[in-house]
C-alpha positions in Angstrom: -9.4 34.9 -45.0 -9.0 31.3 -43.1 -5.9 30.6 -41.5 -5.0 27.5 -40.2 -2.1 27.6 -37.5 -0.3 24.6 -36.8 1.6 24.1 -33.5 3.4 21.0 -32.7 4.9 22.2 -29.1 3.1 21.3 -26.1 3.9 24.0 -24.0 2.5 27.3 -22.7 5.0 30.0 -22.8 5.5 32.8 -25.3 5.5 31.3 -28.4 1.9 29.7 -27.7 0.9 33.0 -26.0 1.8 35.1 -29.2 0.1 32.4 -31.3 -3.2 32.9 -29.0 -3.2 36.4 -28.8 -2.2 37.0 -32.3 -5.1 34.8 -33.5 -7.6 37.0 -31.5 -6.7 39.6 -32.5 -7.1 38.5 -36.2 -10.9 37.4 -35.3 -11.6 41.2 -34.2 -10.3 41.8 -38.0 -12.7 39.4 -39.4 -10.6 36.2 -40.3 -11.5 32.9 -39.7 -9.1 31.4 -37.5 -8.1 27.4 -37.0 -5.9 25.1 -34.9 -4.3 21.7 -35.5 -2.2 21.5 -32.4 -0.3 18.1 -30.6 -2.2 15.7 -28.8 -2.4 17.2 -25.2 -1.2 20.5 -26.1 -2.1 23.4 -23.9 -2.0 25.8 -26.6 -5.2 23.7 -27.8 -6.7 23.9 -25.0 -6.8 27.6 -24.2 -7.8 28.1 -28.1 -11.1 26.0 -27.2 -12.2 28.2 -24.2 -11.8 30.9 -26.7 -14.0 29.5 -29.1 -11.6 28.6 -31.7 -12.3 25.6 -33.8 -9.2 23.1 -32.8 -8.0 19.7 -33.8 -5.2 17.5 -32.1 -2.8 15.4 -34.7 0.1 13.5 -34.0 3.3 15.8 -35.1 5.8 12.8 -34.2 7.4 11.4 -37.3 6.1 8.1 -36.5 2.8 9.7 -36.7 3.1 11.9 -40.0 1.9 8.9 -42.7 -1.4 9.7 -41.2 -1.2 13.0 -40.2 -0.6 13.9 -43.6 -3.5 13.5 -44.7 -5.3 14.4 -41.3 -4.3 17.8 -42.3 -5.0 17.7 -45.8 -8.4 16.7 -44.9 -9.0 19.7 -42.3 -7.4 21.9 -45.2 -9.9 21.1 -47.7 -13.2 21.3 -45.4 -12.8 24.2 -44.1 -11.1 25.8 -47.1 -7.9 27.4 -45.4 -6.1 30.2 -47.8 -2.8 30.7 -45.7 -1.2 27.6 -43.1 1.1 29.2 -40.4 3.5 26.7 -39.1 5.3 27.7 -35.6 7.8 24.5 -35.0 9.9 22.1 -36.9 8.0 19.4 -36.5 4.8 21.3 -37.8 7.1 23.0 -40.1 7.7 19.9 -41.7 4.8 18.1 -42.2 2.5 21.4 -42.2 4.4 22.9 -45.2 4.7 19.2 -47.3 0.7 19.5 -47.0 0.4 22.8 -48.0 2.7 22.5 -50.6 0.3 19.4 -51.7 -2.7 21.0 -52.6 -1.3 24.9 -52.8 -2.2 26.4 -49.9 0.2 30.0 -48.8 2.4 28.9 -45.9 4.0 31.4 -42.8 6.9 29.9 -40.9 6.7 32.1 -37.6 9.8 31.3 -36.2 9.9 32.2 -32.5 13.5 31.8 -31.4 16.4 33.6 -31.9 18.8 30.3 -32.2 20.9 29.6 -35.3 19.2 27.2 -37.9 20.7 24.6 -39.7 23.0 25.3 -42.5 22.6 23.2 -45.9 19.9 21.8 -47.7 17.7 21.2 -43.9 17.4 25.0 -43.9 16.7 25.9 -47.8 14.1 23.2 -47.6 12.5 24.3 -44.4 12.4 27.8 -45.3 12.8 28.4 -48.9 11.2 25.7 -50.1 7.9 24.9 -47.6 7.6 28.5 -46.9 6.4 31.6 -48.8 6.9 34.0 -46.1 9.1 33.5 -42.8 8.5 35.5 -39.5 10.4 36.2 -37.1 9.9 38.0 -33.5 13.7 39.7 -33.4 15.5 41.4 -36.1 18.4 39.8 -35.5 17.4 36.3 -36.7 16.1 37.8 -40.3 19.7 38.2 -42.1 20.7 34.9 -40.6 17.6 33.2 -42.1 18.3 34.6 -45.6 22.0 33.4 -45.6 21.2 30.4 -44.4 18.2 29.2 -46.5 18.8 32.0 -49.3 15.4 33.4 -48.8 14.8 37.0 -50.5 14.7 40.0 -47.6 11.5 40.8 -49.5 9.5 37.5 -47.8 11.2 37.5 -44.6 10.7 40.1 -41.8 11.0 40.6 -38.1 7.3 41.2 -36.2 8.1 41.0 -32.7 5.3 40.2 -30.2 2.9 43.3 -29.9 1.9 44.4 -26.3 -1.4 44.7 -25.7 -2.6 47.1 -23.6 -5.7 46.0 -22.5 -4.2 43.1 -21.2 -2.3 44.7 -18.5 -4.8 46.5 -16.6 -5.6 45.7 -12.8 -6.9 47.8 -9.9 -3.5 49.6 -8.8 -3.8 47.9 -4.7 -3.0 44.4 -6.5 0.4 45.5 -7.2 1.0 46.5 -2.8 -1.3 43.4 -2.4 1.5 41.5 -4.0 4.0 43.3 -1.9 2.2 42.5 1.1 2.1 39.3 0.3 5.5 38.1 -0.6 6.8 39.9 2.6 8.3 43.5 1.0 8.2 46.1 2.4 7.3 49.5 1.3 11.0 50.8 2.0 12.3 47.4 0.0 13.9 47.4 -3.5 12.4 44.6 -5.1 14.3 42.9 -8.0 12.0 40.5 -10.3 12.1 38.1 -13.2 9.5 36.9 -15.1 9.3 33.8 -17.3 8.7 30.5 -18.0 11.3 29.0 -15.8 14.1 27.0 -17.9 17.8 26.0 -18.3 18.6 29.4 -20.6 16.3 31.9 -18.9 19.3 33.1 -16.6 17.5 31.8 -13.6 21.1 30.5 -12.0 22.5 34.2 -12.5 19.8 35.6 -11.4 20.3 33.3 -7.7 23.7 34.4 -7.9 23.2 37.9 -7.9 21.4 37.4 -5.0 23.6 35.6 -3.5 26.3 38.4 -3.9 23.6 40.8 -2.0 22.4 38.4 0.5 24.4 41.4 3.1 21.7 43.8 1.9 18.3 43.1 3.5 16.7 45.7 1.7 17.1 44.2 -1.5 14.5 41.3 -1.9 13.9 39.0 -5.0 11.1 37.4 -6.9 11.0 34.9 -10.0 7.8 35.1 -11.1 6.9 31.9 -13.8 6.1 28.5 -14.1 8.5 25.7 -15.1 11.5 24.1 -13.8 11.1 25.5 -10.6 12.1 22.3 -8.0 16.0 22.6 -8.9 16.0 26.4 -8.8 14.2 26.7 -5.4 16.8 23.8 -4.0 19.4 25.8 -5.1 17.7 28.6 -3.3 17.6 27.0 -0.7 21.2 25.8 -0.4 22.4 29.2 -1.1 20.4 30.1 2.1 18.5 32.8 0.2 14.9 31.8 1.7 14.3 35.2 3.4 15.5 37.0 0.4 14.1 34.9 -2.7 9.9 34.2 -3.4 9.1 32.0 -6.0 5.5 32.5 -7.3 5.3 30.2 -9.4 2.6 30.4 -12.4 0.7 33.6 -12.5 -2.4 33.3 -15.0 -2.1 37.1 -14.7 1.5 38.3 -13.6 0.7 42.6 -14.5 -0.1 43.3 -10.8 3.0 41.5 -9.6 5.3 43.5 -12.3 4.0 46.7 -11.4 5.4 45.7 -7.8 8.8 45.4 -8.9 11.5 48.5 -8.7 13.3 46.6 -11.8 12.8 44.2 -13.7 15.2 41.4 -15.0 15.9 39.0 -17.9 19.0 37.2 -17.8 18.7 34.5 -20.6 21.8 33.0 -22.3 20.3 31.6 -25.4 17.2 31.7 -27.5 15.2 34.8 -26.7 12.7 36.5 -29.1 11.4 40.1 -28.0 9.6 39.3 -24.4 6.7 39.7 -23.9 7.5 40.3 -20.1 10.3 42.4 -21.1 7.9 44.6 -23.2 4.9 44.0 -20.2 7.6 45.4 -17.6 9.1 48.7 -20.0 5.2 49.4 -20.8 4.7 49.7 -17.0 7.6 52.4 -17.0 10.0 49.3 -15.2 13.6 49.8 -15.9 15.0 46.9 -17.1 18.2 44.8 -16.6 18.9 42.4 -19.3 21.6 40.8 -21.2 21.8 40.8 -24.7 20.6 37.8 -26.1 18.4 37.7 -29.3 15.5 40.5 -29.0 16.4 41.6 -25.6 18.7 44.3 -27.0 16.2 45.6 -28.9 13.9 46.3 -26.0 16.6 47.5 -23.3 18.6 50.0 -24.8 21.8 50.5 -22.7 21.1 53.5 -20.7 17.9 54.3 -22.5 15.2 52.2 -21.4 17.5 49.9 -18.7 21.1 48.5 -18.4 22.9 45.6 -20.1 24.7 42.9 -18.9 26.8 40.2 -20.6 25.4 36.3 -20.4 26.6 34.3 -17.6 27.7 37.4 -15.0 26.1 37.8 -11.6 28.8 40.3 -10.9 27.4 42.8 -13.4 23.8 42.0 -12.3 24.9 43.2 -8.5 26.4 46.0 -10.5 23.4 47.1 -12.1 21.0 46.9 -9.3 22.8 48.5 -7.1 23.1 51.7 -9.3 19.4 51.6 -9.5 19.0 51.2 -6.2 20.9 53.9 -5.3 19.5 56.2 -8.3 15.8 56.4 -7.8 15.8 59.5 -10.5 17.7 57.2 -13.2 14.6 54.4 -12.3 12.3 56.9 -13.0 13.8 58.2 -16.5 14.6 54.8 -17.9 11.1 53.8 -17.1 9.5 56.6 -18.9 11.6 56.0 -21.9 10.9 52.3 -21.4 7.2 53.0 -22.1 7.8 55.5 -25.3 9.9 53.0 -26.4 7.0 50.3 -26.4 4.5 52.5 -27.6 6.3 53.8 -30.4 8.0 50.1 -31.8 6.2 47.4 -30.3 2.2 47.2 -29.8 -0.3 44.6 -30.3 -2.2 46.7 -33.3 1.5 47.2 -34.9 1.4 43.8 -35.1 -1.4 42.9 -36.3 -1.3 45.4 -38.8 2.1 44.2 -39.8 1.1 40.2 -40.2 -2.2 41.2 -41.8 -0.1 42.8 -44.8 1.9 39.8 -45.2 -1.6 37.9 -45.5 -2.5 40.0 -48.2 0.7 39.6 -49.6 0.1 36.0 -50.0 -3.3 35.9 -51.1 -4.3 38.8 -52.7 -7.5 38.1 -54.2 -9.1 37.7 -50.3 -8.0 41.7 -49.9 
């Protein structure tokens, strides 16, 4: 089958990475797999070192008169069966050219974030999409009320983990250690994302800040981003000694495996993480609030402890049971793993998208 996936964000976090990943994964299967991304986007140009066939168009409204037919064009010479829209933007213009010439469209949506009530949202996703995706459960109900899509061509697929993506000699993870300044006796509390407004990253500074008295405690936010504010506020908050910010790790597994825990504190928009399900795979018990797909990773007292949004309190909380509880680290950890390899990996997945591919256009089966 030939699958065209348009992306109109220029970012690299993980909506791109599950785009990626997803993709080449789909090669291995034997699809044929395109890219009409933004002008500039990274997403386009990691899918070009991978050998992907990739085309920049302007997703901009001002730009769509030509972009229309931009895409039509790249629809028609390289005979796409199924367009896979990932943004609004691309959403928009991707699905009115699909819809043009009767090409199957997939609206993956990646966030967990109400949509649009009225016509907006039946248009969007009833109307210029045959299937919608999601990467949480939670968003699928709201999606049907909203656009009054049937259940039976919309479903949750969260981001498979891939094991062979997190492998790494096992001194990288004490190299890291080593390297940051912990030491072996040191209960090391980490984050990893791509650094913005609502991934907690204030709550997480706060927490520390409430534990600057314990010198055994040390902190890491690992992840690209935003990062001048946050490390000013570290800074302020006189948490230098106690907070290391990375910054962008093209390969963060090593650096998880360091941690004792592992934290996500977002407030708002959160799919199923992929660090989340990197850290639980890694047996890491987890401290999270309950935002979007978070919840279905950390199970309260299963696989990690939740927290409410916006509470540095019941972060110090939390840690410090941990901390103090190196047998409760070790069982959520191993159930952290189970849980991952029994609801969320990379072949699941694949599996589960492919069927819907199928779905669409059955006479490529």
């Amino acid at each position: 089958m030939k699958i065209m996936h348009l992306e109109a964000s220029t970012g690299w976090g993980g909506q791109e990475i599950r785009t990626l990943s997803e993709s080449k994964g789909m090669r291995k299967r034997g699809h044929e797999i395109f890219f009409c991304v933004e002008r500039g986007a990274k997403l386009g140009k990691r899918a070009r070192e991978e050998g992907f066939v990739v085309h920049e168009v302007g997703f901009n409204k001002i730009s769509w008169p030509l972009s229309f037919f931009q895409l039509l064009y790249f629809f028609v010479r390289y005979r796409i069966d199924l367009v896979n829209t990932h943004s609004s933007l691309d959403a928009w213009l991707g699905g009115m050219a699909a819809r043009f010439i009767k090409r199957s469209i997939i609206r993956t949506r990646h966030l967990s974030t109400a949509i649009r009530k009225g016509w907006n949202s039946r248009l969007l996703y009833q109307h210029l999409a045959d299937f919608v995706v999601t990467t949480c459960a939670k968003v699928v109900p709201m999606v049907c009320q909203q656009s009054g899509k049937s259940p039976l061509f919309c479903k949750s697929i969260p981001t498979g983990m891939d094991p062979d993506t997190v492998l790494f000699p096992e001194k990288d993870s004490l190299s890291f250690r080593e390297k940051i300044g912990v030491a072996p006796q040191d209960f090391l509390v980490g984050t990893v994302c791509m650094v913005r407004s609502w991934k907690g990253i204030e709550d997480f500074l706060q927490a520390a800040h409430l534990l600057r008295n314990e010198k055994t405690i040390r902190w890491v936010i690992i992840g690209g981003g935003h990062l001048e504010s946050y490390q000013k506020k570290a800074h302020q908050m006189r948490l230098d000694s106690l907070v290391t910010f990375t910054g962008h790790l093209d390969l963060p597994f090593a650096a998880i495996a360091a941690l004792d825990v592992f934290v996500l504190l977002s407030t708002n928009h959160e799919g199923v993480s992929q660090a989340s399900l990197q850290a639980a795979y890694l047996k890491k018990p987890l401290i999270t609030t309950p935002t979007g797909g978070l919840k279905e990773v950390c199970i309260p007292r299963i696989t990690g402890l939740q927290v409410p949004v916006f509470s540095p309190q019941k972060v110090v909380e939390a840690v410090l049971e941990l901390q103090k509880s190196p047998e409760l680290c070790r069982k959520l950890g191993r159930n952290a793993k189970e849980h991952v390899e029994k609801n969320f990996m990379f072949q699941q997945m694949l599996d589960q998208m492919e069927a819907i591919y199928y779905k669409l256009c059955p006479s490529k089966k």
